[in-house]
LOBALO-908773 format. One record per residue (C-alpha): residue in one letter; x, y, z. Coordinates in pm, 1 decimal, always signed. Example, Ala and Ser with C-alpha at 12.3 -4.5 7.8 and 13.67 -1.06 7.14 Angstrom:
// LOBALO-908773
PT	rest	xx	yy	zz
PT	A	+1230.0	-450.0	+780.0 .
PT	S	+1367.0	-106.0	+714.0 .
//
This chain:
// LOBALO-908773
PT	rest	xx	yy	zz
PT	X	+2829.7	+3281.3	-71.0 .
PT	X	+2885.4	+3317.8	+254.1 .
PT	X	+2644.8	+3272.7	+570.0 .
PT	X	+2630.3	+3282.8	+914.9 .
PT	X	+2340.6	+3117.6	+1073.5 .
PT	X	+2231.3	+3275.3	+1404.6 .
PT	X	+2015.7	+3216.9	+1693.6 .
PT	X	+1939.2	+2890.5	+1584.6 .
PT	X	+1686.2	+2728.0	+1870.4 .
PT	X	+1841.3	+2361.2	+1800.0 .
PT	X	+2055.6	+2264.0	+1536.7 .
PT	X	+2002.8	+1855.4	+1458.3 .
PT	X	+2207.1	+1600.8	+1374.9 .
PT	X	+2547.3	+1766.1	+1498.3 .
PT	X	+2830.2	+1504.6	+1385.6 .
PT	X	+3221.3	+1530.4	+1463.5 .
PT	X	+3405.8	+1378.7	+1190.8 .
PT	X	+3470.8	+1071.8	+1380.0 .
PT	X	+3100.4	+949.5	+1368.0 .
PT	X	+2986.7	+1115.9	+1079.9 .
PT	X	+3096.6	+896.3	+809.0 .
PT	X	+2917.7	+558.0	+892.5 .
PT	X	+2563.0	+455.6	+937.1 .
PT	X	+2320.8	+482.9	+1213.6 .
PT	X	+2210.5	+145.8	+1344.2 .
PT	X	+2012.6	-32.2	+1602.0 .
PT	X	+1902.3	+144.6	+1959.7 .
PT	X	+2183.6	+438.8	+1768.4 .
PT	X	+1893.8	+556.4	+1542.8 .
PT	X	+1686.7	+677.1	+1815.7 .
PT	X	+1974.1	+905.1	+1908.6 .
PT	X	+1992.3	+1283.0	+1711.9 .
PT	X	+2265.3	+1465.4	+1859.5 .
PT	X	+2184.1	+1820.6	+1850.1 .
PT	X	+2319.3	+2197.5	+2018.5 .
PT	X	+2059.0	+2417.8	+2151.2 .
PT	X	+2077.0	+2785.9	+2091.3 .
PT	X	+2389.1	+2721.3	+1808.0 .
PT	X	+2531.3	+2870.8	+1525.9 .
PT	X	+2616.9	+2739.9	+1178.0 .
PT	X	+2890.8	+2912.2	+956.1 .
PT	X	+2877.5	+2825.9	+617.5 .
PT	X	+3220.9	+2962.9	+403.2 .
PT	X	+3218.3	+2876.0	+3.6 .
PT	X	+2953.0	+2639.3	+6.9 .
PT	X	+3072.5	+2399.6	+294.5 .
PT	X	+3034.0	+2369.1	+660.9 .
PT	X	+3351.5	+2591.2	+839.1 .
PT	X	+3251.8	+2567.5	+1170.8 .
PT	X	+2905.9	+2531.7	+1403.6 .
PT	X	+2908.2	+2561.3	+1774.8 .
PT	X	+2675.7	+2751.3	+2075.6 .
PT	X	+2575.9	+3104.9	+2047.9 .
PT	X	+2780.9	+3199.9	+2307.0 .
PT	X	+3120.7	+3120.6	+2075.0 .
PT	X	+2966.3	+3242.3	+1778.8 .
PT	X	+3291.8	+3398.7	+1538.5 .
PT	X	+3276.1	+3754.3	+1420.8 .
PT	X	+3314.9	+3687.5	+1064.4 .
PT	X	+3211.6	+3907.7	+752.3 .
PT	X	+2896.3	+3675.5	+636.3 .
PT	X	+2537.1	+3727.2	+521.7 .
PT	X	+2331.0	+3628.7	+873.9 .
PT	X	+2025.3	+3470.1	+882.3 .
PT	X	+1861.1	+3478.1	+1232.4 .
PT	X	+1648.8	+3184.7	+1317.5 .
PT	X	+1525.2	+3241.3	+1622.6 .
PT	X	+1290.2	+2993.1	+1745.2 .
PT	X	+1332.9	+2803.7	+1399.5 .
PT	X	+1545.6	+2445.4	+1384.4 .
PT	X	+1815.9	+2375.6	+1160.7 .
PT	X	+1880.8	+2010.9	+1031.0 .
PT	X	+2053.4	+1900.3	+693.7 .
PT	X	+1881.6	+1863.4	+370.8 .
PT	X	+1748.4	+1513.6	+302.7 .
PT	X	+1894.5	+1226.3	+64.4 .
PT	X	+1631.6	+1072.2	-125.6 .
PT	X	+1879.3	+784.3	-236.5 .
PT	X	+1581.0	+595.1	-448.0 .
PT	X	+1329.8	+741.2	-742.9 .
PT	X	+1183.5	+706.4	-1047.7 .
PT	X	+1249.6	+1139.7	-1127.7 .
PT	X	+1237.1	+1085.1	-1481.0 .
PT	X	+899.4	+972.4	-1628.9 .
PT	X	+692.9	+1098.0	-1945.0 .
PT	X	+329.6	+1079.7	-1769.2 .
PT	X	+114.6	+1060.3	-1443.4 .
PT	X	-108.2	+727.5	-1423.0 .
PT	X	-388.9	+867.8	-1242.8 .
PT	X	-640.7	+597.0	-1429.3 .
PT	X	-439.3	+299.6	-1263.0 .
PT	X	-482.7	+461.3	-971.7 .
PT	X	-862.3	+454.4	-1009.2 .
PT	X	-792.6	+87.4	-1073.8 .
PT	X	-652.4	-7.0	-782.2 .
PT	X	-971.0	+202.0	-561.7 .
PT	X	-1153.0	-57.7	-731.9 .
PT	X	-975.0	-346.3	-647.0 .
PT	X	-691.9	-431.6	-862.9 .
PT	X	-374.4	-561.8	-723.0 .
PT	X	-35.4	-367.3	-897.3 .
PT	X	+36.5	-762.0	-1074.5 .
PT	X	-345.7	-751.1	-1210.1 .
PT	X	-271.6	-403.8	-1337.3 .
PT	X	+80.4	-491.9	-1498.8 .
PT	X	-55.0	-804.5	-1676.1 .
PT	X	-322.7	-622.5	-1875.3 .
PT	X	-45.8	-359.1	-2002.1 .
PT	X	-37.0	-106.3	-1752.4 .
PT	X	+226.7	-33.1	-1485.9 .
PT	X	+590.5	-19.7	-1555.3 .
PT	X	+518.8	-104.3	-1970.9 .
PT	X	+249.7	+152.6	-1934.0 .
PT	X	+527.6	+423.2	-1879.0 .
PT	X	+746.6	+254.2	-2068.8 .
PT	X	+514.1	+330.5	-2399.0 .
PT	X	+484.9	+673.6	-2310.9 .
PT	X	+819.0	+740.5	-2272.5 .
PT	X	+919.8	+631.3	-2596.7 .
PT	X	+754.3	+868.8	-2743.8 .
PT	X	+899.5	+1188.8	-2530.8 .
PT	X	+1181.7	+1351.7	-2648.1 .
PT	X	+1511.4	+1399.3	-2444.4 .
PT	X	+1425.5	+1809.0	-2393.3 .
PT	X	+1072.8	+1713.3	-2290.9 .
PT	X	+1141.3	+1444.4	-2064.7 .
PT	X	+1411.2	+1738.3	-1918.0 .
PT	X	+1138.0	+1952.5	-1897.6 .
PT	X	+883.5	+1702.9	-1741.2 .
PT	X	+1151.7	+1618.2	-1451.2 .
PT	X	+1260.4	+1969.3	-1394.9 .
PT	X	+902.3	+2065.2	-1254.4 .
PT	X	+976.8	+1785.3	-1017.1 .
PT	X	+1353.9	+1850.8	-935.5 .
PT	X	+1137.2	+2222.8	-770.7 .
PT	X	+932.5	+2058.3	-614.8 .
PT	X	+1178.2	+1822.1	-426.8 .
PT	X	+1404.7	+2112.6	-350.8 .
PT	X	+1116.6	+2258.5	-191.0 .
PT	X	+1115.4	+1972.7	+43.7 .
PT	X	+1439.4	+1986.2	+152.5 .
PT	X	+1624.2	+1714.9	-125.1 .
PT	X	+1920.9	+1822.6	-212.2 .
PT	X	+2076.1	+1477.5	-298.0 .
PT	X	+1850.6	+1252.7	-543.1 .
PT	X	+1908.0	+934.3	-713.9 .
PT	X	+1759.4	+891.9	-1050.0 .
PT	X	+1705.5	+544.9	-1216.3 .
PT	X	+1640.5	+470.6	-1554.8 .
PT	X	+1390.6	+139.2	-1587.0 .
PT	X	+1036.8	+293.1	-1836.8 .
PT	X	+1300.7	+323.9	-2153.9 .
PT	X	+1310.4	-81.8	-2222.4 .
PT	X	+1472.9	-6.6	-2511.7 .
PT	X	+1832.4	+103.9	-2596.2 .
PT	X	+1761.2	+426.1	-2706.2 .
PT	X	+1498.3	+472.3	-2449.7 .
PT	X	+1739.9	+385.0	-2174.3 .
PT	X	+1985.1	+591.4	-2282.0 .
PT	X	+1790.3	+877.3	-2325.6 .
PT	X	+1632.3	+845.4	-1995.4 .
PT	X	+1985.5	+826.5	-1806.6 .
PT	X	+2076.0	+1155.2	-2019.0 .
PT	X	+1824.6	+1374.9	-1850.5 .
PT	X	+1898.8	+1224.6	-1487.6 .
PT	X	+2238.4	+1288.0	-1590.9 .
PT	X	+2173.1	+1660.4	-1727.9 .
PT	X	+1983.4	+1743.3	-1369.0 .
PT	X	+2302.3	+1662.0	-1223.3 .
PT	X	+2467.4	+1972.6	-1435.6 .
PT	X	+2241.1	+2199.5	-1470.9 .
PT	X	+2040.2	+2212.3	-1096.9 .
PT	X	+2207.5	+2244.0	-753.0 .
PT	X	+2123.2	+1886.0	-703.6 .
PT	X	+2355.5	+1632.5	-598.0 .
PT	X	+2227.3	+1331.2	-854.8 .
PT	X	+2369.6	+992.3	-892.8 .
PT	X	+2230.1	+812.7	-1169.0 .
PT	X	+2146.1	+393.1	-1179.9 .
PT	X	+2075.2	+194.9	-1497.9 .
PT	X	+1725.6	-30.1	-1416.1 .
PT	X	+1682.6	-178.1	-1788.4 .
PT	X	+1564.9	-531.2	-1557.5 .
PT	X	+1260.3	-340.3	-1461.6 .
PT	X	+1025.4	-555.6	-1644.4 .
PT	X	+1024.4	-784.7	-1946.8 .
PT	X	+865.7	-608.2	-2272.8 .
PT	X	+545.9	-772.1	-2389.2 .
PT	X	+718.4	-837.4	-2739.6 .
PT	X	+998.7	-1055.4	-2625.3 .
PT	X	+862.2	-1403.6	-2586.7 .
PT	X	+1182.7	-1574.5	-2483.7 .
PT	X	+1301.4	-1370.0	-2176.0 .
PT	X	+1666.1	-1453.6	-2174.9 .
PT	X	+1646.8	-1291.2	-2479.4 .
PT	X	+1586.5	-959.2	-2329.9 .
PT	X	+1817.8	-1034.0	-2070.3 .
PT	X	+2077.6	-1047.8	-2279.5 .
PT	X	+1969.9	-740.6	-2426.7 .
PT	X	+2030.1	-597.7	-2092.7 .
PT	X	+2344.5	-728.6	-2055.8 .
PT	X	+2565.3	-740.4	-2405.2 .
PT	X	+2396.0	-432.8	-2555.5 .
PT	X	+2267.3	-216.6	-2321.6 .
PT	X	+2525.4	-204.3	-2032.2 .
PT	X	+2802.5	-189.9	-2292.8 .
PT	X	+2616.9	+142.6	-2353.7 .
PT	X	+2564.1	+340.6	-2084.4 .
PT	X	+2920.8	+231.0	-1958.6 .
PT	X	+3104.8	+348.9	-2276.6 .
PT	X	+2924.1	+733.3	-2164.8 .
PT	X	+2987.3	+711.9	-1826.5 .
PT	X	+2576.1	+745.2	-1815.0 .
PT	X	+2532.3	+541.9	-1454.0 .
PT	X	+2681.3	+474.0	-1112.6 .
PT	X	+2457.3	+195.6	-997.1 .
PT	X	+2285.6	-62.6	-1136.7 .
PT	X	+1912.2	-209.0	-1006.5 .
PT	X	+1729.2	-492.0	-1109.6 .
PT	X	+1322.8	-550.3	-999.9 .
PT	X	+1385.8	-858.1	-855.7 .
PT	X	+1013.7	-1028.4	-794.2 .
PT	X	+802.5	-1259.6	-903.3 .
PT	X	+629.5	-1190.2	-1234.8 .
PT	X	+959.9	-963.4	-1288.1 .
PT	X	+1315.9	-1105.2	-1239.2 .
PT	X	+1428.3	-1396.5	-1037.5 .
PT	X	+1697.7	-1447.8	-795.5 .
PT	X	+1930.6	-1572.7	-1098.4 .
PT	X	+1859.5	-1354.0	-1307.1 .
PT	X	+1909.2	-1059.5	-1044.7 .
PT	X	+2248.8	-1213.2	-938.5 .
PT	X	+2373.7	-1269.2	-1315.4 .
PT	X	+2267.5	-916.0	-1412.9 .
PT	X	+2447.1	-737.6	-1110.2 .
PT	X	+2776.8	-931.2	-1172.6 .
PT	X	+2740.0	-824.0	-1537.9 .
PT	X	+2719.9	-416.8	-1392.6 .
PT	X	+2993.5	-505.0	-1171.3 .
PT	X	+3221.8	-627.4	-1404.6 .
PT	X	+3187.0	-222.0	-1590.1 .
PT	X	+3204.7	-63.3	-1219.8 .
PT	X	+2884.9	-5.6	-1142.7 .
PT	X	+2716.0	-76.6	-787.6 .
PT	X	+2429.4	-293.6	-728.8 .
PT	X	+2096.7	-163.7	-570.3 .
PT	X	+1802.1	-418.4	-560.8 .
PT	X	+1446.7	-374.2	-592.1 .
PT	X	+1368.2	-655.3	-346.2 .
PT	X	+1079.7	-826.9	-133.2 .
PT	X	+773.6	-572.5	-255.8 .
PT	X	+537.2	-732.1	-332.5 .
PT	X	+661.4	-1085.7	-211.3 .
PT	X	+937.8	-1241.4	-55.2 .
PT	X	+1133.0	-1277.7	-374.8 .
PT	X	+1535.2	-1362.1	-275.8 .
PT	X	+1643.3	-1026.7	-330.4 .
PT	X	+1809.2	-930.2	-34.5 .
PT	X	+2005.7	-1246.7	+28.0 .
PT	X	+2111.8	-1200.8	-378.4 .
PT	X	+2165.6	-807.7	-250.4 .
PT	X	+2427.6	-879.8	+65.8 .
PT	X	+2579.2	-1187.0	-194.3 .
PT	X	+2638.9	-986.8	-457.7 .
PT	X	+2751.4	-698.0	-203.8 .
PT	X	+2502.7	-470.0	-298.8 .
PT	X	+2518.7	-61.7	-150.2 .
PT	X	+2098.3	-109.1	-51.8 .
PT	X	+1839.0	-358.9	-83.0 .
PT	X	+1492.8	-133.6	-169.3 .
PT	X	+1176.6	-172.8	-80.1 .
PT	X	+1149.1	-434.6	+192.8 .
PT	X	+727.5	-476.8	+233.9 .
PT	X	+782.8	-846.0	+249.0 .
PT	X	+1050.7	-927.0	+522.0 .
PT	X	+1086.1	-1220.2	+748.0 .
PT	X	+1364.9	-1342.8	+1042.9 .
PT	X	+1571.4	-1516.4	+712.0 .
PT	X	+1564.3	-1172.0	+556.9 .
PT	X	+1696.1	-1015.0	+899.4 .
PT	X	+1959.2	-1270.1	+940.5 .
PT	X	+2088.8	-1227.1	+592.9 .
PT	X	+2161.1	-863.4	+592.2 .
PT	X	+2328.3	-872.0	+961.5 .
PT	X	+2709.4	-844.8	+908.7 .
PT	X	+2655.4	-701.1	+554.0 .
PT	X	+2744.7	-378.3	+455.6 .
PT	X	+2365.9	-348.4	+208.6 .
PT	X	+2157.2	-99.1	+376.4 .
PT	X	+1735.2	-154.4	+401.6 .
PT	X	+1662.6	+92.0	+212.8 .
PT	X	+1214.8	+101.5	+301.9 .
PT	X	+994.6	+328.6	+52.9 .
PT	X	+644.0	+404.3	+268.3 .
PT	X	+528.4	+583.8	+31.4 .
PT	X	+487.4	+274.2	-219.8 .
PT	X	+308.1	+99.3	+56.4 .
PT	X	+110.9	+404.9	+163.3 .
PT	X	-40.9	+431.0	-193.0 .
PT	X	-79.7	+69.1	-262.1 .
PT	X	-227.9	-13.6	+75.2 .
PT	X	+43.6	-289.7	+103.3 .
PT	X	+217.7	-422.2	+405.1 .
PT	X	+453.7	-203.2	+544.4 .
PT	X	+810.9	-288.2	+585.6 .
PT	X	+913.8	-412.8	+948.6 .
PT	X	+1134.6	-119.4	+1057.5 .
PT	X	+1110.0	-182.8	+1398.7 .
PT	X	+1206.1	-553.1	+1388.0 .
PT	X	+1514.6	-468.2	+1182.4 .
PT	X	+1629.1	-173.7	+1404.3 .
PT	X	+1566.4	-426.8	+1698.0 .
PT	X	+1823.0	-704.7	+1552.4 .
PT	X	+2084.0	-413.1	+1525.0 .
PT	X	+2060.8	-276.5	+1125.3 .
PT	X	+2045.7	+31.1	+1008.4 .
PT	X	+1767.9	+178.9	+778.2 .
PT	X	+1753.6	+445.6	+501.1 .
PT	X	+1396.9	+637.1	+413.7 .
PT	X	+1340.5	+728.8	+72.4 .
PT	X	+1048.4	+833.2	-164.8 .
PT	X	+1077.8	+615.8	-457.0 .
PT	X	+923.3	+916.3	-623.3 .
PT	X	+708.0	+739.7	-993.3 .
PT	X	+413.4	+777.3	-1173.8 .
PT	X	+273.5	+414.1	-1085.8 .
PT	X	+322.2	+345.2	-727.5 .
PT	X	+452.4	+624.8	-563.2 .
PT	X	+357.0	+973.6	-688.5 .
PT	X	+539.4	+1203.6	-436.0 .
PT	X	+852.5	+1340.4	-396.0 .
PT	X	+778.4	+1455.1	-22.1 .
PT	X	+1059.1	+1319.4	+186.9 .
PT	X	+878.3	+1512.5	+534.4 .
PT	X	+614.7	+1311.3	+441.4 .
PT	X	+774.8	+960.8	+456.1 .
PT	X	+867.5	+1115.8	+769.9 .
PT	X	+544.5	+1114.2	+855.4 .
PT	X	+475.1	+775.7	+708.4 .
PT	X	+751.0	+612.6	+869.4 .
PT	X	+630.7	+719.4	+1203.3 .
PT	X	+305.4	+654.6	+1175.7 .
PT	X	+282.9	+327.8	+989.4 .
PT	X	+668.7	+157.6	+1058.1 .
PT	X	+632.5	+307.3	+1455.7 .
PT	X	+967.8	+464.2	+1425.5 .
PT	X	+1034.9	+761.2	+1606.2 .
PT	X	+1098.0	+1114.1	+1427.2 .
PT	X	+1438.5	+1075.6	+1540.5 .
PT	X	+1501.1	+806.5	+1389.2 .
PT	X	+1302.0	+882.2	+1097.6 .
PT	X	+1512.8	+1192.3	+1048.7 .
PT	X	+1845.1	+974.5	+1095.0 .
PT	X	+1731.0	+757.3	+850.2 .
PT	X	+1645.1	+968.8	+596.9 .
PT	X	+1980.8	+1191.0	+632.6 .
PT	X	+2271.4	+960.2	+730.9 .
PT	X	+2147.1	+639.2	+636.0 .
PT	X	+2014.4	+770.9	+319.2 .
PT	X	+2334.9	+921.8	+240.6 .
PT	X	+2544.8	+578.3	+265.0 .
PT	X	+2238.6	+451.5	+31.0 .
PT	X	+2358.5	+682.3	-197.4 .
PT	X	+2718.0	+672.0	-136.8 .
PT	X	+2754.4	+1031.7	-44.7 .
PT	X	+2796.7	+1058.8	+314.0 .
PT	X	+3152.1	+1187.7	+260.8 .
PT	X	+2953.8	+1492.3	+204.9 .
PT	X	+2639.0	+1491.9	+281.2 .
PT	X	+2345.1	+1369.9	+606.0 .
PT	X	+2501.2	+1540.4	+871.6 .
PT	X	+2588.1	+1897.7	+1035.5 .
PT	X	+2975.6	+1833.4	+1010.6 .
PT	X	+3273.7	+2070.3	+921.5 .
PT	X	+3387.7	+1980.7	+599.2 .
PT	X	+3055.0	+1813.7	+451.0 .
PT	X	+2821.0	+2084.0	+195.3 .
PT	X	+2682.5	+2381.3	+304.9 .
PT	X	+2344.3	+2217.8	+258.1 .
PT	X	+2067.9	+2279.9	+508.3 .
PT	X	+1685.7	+2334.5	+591.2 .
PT	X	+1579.6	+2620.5	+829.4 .
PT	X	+1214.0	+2543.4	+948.8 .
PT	X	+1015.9	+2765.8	+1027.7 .
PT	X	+884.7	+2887.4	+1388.7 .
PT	X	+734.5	+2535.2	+1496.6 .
PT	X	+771.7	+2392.7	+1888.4 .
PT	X	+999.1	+2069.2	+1811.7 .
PT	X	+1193.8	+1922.1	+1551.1 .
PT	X	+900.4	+1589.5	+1652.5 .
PT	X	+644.6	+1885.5	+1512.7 .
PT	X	+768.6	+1806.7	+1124.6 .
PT	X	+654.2	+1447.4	+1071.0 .
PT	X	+352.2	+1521.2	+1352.9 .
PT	X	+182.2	+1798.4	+1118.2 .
PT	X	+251.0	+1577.6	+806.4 .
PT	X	+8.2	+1796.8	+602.4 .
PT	X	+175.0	+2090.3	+694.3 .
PT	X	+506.1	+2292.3	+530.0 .
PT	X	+720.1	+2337.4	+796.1 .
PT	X	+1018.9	+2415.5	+542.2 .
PT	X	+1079.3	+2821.2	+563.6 .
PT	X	+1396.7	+2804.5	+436.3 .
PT	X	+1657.6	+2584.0	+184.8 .
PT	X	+2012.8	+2608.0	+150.7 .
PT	X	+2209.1	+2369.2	-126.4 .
PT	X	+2555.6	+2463.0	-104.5 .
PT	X	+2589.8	+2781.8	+48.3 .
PT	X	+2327.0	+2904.7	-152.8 .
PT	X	+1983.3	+2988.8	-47.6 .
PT	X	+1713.0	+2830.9	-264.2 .
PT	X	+1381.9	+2999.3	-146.6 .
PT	X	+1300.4	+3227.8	+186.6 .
//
């Protein structure tokens, strides 16, 4: 399909191909180049050409006026948990009355909670379960997800779980890239832990690399979960089948994960709550991007992570949802807009940087996606009539989505 955006009152994050294939970093983020009063042609599926009103090409398109409506390009949400077999609304009454995420995870619950009820979900209803949530994050504007396995613990169960994310990849509009998180947590039953590990490693990953079943791999490193070592000999073990690493790091502590995340050279280090200078230091130079999560902190009532101290020493940061059942039950990337404002003091331009172009190199999809660029997907939100593009993470209860385009095609009006 063709289309031919009109009118358009600004259209944000403009990129020429020369900076629109690298991360935002540093006093960069607060910068969101946009065109006021532009145009955006969209010819099978991808960006042909954008530009002000007054150059706008005669061409034989469907148009779409937005007048007085903003046009920006659908988010990345380059870390989740998509596929899960159950909510976990009793931990959450739990934690109102006082127990910490570790208190809840020793007597069963957490991570081995969904874990047990996954293994008992089939592959079509697990499919079934995560397709009510791959609508809802369209709705938000995702149209790039990553999916990680991590509540199977099992062979089977991780295998089946990487399926599905895999199967959203085919059958939605979603861009998906799938990572393999079998170090998520230790199963009660396996008294000797290196004996799980080496599940991990000489059964499992042999596995999902034989079906082509993940592009990343992630281990929870933290204490109580997986240590430094075992988070360094793990990653070299997914490295050695192709896959890159992404780290669970520093969430609930400061656990060694991002210095094992730039050594190992890691695409992002996730999570970030716990961060000192050492942490800072580590990842300058490195080509790991901070990857924060405020909605795990939000619903945990943790720490948050120190965005403005790392954009300060020059790095770059990604936004995501981390979208699970346990610690972060939202899919809502305008609301860690909101979140990230509010809580990390960045500003909605860099907010909305981080959560397009920085998200997309989390993801390893910037080639195509997290910008307004000729060549990159036809994949865009129109909002609807609101008085600044700041208005979106400002009114963080409100929808301020009218319109989503994934490829050319429009999603819902």
């Amino acid at each position: 399909m063709d289309l031919l955006i009109i009118n358009i009152k600004d259209l944000v994050q403009t990129r020429t191909k020369k900076n629109a294939f690298n991360w935002v970093a540093g006093n960069n983020m607060a910068m969101l180049p946009s065109i006021e009063n532009a145009y955006l042609h969209i010819k099978n599926g991808i960006i042909s050409e954008f530009g002000m009103m007054s150059n706008v090409p005669e061409v034989s398109s469907e148009i779409i006026d937005a007048t007085n409506r903003f046009v920006l390009p659908t988010f990345v949400d380059s870390h989740t948990h998509l596929v899960f077999a159950a909510s976990r609304e009793a931990e959450f009454v739990d934690k109102i009355k006082g127990m910490s995420y570790a208190e809840i995870a020793q007597k069963g619950g957490g991570i081995l909670n969904s874990a047990k009820r996954l293994q008992k979900a089939t592959e079509e209803e697990l499919f079934e379960f995560a397709m009510q949530r791959v609508n809802e994050i369209i709705g938000f504007g995702t149209a790039c997800v990553e999916i990680k396995s991590g509540y199977g613990l099992t062979i089977k169960d991780e295998l089946k779980m990487l399926r599905v994310a895999k199967r959203i990849g085919k059958e939605t509009p979603l861009t998906v890239k799938t990572t393999f998180l079998g170090a998520h947590a230790i199963p009660k039953e396996y008294v000797d832990r290196n004996e799980y590990i080496d599940l991990v490693i000489h059964e499992m990953l042999p596995r999902v690399a034989e079906e082509h079943l993940a592009d990343y791999i992630d281990v929870f490193c933290e204490k109580g979960f997986f240590t430094p070592e075992e988070t360094e000999r793990i990653l070299l073990a997914g490295g050695s089948y192709g896959l890159k690493g992404k780290i669970h790091a520093n969430q609930l502590n400061v656990s060694g994960g991002v210095q094992i995340g730039v050594k190992t050279n890691s695409l992002s280090v996730d999570h970030l709550e716990s961060m000192g200078q050492e942490e800072i230091d580590a990842l300058q130079g490195s080509s790991t991007m901070p990857t924060l999560l405020p909605g795990a902190a939000f619903f945990l009532r943790t720490s948050y992570p120190p965005a403005r101290d790392m954009m300060s020493a020059g790095l770059p940061v990604a936004l995501a949802t981390d979208y699970n059942p346990g610690s972060a039950p939202s899919g809502s990337m305008p609301f860690m807009l909101s979140l990230a404002c509010v809580n990390m003091r960045m500003t909605p331009q860099e907010a909305i940087n981080a959560a397009t172009m920085n998200s997309a190199y989390a993801m390893d999809v910037l080639d195509t996606h997290g910008s307004i660029t000729v060549g990159k997907a036809g994949s865009v939100i129109i909002t609807k009539e609101i008085p600044s593009i700041e208005y979106i993470p400002y009114a963080f209860n409100t929808d301020s989505i009218e319109t989503v385009i994934i490829d050319g095609v429009i999603m819902n009006a």
